[in-house]
C-alpha positions in Angstrom: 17.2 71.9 115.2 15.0 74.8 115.3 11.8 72.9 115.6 13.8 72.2 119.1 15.2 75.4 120.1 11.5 76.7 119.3 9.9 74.0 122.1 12.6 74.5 124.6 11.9 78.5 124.0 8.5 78.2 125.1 9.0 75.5 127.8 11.5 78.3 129.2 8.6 81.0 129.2 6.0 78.6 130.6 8.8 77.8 133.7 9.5 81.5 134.4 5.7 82.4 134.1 5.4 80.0 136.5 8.1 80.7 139.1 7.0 84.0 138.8 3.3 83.6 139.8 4.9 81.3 142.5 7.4 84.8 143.7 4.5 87.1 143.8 2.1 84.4 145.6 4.9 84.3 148.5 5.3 88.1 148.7 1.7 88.8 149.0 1.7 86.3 151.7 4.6 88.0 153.3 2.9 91.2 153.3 -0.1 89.7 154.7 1.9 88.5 157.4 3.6 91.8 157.9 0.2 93.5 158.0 -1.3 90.9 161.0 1.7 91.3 162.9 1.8 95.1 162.6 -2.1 95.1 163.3 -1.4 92.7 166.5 0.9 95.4 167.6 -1.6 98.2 167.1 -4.0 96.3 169.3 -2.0 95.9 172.2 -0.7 99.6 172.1 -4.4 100.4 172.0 -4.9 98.3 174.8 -2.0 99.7 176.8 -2.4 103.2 176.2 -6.1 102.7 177.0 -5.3 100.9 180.7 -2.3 103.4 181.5 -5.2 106.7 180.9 -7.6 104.5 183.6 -5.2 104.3 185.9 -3.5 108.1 185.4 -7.5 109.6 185.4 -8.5 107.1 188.7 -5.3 108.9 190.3 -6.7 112.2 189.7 -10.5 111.7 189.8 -10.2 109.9 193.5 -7.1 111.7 195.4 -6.6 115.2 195.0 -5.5 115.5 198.7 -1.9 116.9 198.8 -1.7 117.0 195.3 -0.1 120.7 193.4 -2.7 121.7 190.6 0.2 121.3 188.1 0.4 117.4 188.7 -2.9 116.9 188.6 -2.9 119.0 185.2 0.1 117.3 183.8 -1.8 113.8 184.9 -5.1 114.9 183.2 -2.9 116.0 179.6 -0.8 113.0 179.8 -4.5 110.9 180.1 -6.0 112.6 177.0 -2.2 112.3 175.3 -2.7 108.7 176.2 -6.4 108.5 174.9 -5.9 110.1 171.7 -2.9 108.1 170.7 -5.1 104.5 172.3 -8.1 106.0 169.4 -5.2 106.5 167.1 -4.1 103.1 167.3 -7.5 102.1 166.9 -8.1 103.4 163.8 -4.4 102.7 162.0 -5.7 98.5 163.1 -9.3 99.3 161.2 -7.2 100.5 158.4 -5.0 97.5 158.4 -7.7 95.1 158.8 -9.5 96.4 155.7 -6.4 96.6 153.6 -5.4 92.8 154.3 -9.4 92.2 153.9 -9.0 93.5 150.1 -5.6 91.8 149.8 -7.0 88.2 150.6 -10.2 89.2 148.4 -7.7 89.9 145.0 
């Protein structure tokens, strides 16, 4: 009887090694897809911040008939606002990209 007890014991371990290499396989996938998705998002509000600046700095650059110098100076901050969060995006997406990089590397 304990020649049995003693196989099942270790056919238990070997199962619940297993399932659990299985569980941490998933949730590093998971993350990985957490981590594209979140760098996806990054991209576009790159992208959009980026287009929004260009069209705010054409407004001021080309037409600055009938325009007050405070709009053209709130237009000109909210462009470099919109720049530095587009490069901030940027470089949160580099970050990502390397960190999934090592994940799939592991």
């Amino acid at each position: 009887m304990e020649v049995i007890s003693f196989f099942y014991n270790i056919y238990k371990q070997r199962i619940t090694a297993i399932y659990d290499k299985v569980v941490d396989t998933e949730v590093i996938l998971v993350d990985i897809q957490k981590l594209k998705t979140r760098m996806k998002d990054y991209q576009r509000y790159a992208m959009i911040l980026m287009t929004v600046s260009v069209f705010l700095y054409i407004g001021v650059a080309f037409q600055h008939a009938g325009k007050e110098p405070f709009q053209i100076y709130l237009m000109m901050g909210t462009t470099s606002l919109f720049l530095a969060l587009a490069i901030f995006f940027v470089f949160q997406t580099r970050k990502l990209k390397k960190l999934i990089n090592e994940q799939q590397e592991d």
